[in-house]
C-alpha positions as a Markdown table, in Angstrom:
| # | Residue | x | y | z |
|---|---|---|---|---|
| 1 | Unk | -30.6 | -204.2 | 143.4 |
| 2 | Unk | -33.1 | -201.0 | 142.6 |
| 3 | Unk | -35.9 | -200.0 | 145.3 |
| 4 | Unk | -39.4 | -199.0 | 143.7 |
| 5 | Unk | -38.7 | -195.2 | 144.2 |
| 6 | Unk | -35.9 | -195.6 | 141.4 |
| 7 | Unk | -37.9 | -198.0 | 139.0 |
| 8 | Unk | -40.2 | -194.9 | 138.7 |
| 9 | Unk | -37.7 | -192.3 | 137.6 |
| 10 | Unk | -36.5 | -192.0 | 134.3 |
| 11 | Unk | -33.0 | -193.0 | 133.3 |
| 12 | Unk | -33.6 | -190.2 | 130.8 |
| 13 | Unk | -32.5 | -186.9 | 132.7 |
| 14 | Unk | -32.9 | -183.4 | 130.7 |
| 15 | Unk | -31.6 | -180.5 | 132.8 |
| 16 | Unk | -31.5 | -177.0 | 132.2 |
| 17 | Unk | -30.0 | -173.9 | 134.7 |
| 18 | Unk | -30.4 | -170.5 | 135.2 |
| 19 | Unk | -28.1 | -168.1 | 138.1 |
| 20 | Unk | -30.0 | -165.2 | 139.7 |
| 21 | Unk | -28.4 | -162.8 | 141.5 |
| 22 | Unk | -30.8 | -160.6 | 143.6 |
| 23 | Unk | -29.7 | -156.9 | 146.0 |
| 24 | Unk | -31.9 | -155.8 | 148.2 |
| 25 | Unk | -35.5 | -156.6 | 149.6 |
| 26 | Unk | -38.1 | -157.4 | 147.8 |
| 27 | Unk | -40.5 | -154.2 | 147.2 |
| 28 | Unk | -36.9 | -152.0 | 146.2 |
| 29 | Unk | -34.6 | -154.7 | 145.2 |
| 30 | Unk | -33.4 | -155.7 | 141.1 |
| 31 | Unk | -31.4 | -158.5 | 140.6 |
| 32 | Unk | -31.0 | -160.0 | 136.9 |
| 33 | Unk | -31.0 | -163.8 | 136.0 |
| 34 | Unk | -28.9 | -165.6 | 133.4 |
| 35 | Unk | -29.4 | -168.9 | 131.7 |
| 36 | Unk | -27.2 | -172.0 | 131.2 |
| 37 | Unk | -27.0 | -171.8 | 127.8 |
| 38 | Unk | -25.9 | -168.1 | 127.7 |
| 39 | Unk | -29.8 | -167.3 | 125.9 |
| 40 | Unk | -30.1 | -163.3 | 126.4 |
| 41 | Unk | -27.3 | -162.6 | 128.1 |
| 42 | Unk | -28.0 | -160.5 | 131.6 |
| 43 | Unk | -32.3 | -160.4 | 131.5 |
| 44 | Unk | -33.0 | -157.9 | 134.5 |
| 45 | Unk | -35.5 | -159.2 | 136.8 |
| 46 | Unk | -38.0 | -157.2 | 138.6 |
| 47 | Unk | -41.0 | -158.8 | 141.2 |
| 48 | Unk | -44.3 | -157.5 | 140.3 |
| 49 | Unk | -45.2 | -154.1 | 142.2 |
| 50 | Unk | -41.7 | -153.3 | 142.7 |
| 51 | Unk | -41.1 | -150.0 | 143.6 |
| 52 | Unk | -37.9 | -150.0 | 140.8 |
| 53 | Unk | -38.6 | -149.5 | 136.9 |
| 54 | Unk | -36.6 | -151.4 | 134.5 |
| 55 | Unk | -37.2 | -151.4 | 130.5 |
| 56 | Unk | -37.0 | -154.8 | 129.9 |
| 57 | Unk | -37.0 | -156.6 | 132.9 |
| 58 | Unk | -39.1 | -160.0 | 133.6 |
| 59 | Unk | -40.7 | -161.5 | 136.6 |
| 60 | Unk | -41.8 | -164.5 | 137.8 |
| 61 | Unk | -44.7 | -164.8 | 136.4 |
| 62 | Unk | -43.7 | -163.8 | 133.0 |
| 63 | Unk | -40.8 | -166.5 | 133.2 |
| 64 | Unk | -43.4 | -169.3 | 134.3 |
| 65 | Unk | -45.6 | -168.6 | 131.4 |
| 66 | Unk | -42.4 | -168.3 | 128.9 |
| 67 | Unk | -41.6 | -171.7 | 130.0 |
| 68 | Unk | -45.3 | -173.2 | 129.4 |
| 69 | Unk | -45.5 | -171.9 | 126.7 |
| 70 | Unk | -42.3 | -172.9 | 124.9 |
| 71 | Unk | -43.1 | -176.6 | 126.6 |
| 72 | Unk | -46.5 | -176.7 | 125.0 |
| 73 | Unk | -45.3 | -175.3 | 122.0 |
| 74 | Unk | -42.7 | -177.9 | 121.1 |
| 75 | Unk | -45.1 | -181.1 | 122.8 |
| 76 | Unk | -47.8 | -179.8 | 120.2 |
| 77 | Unk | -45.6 | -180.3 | 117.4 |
| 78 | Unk | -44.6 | -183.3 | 118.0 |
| 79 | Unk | -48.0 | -184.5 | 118.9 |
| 80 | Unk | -49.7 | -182.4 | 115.1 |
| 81 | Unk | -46.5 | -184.2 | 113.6 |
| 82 | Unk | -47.2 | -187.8 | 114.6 |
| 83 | Unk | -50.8 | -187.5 | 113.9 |
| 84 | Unk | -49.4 | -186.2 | 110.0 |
| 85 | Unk | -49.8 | -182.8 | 110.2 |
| 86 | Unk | -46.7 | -180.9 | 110.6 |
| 87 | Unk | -47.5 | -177.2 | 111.2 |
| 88 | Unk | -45.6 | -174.4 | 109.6 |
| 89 | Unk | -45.7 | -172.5 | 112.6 |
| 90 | Unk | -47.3 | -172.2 | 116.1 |
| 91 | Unk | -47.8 | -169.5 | 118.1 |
| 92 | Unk | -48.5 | -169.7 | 121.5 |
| 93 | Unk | -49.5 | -166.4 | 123.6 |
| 94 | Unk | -49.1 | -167.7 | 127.5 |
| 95 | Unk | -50.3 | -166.0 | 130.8 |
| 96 | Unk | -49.7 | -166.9 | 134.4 |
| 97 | Unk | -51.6 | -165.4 | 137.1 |
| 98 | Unk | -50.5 | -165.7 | 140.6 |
| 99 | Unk | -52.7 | -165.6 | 143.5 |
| 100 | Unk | -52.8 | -166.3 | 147.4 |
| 101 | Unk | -54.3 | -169.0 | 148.8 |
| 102 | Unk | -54.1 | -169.4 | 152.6 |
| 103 | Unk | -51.6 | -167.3 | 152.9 |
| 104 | Unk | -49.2 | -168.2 | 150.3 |
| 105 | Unk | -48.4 | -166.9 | 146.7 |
| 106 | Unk | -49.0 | -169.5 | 144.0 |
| 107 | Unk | -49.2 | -169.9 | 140.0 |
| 108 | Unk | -53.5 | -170.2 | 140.0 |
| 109 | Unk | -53.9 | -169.6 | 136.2 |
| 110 | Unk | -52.3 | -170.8 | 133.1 |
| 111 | Unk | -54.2 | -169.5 | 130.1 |
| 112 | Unk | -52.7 | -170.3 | 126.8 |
| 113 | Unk | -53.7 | -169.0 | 123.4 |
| 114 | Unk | -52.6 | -171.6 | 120.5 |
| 115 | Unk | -52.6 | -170.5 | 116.9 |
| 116 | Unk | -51.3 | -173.2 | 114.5 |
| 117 | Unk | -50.6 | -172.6 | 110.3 |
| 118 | Unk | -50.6 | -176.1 | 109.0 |
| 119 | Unk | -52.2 | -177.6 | 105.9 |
| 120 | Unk | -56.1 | -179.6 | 106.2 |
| 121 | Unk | -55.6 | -179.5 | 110.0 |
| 122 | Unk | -59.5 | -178.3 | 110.9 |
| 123 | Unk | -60.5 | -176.8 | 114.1 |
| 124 | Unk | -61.4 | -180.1 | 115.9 |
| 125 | Unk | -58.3 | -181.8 | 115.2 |
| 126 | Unk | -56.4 | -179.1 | 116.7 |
| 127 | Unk | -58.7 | -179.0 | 119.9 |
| 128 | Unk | -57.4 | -182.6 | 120.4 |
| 129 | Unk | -53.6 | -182.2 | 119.2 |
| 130 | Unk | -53.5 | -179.9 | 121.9 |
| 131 | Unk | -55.7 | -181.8 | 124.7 |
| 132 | Unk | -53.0 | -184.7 | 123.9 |
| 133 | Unk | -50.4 | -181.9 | 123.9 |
| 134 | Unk | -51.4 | -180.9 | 127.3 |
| 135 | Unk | -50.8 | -184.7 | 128.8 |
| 136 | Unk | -47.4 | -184.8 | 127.4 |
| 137 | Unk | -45.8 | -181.3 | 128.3 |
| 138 | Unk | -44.1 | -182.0 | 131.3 |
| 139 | Unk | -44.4 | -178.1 | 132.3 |
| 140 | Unk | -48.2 | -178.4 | 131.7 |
| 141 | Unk | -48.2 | -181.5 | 134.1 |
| 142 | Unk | -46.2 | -179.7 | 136.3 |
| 143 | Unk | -48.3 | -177.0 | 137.5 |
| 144 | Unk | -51.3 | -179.6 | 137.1 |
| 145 | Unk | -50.0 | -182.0 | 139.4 |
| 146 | Unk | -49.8 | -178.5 | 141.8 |
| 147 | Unk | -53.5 | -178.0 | 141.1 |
| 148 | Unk | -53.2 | -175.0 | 138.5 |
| 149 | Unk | -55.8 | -174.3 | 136.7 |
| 150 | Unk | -55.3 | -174.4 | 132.7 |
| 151 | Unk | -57.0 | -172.7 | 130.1 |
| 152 | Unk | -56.0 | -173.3 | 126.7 |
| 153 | Unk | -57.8 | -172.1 | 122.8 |
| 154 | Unk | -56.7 | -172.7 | 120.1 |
| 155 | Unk | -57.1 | -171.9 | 116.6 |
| 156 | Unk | -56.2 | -173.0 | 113.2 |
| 157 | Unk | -54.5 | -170.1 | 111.1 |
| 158 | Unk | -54.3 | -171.7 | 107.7 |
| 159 | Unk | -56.4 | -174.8 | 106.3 |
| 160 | Unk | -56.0 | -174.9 | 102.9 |
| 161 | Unk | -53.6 | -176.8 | 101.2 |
| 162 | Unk | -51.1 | -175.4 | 99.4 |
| 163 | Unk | -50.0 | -176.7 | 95.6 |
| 164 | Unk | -47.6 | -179.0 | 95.1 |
């Protein structure tokens, strides 16, 4: 017999890992992170207004908006491929910005840029693809469930149709 906590959760569980291994404290430290999968290999990982330089390394915030991104990214073309419109290619430019709020260090921002190459897909329905996108992503609901604030434009790359 199943309690009403575990009729809400999804038999469906999608996991995915990443090891970080950080020296020092935080305004002189390095570490470098490493996913699952074995993506990348060793990615060195810096915080923000660390007082180390490290060509190539990534942050927090660039890993938060990596992973919106690629999460909208993939929902959208499910979402422009249901509708009928299977894009070519989308590009998705993502920013996170963190900020304090009562003392604490949060994601505030999510600002996504959306450019889509598909054929007869017009401006409008994009805008709504990717409002439809946006309820789907489970990164996008996510952060929005933590109160971050999104801002997403898109734009259509390519409308004509190509001859068959």
């Amino acid at each position: 017999m199943s309690d009403v906590h575990d009729r809400s959760v999804s038999d469906e569980a999608l996991e995915g890992g990443v090891l970080v291994l950080w020296n020092g404290d935080l305004k002189s430290g390095a570490g470098s992170l490493q996913f699952e999968s074995g993506a990348g290999g060793d990615m060195p990982l810096l915080w923000p207004g660390s007082e180390v330089q490290a060509a190539g390394a990534t942050s927090p915030e660039e890993l938060a908006a990596a992973a919106h991104a690629a999460c909208f990214a993939m929902t959208l073309a499910h979402t422009l491929a249901r509708a009928g419109r299977t894009p070519r290619e989308i590009t998705v430019t993502a920013r996170a910005t963190f900020g304090v709020v009562d003392r604490v260090r949060l994601i505030r921002r999510s600002e996504l840029q959306v450019s889509v190459d598909a054929d007869d897909l017009s401006e409008s329905d994009l805008s709504h693809a990717a409002e439809l996108a946006g309820r789907s992503c489970p990164v996008s609901n996510t952060l929005r469930a933590g109160g971050v604030l999104f801002d997403v434009r898109t734009h259509v790359h390519s409308v004509a149709t190509r001859p068959g």
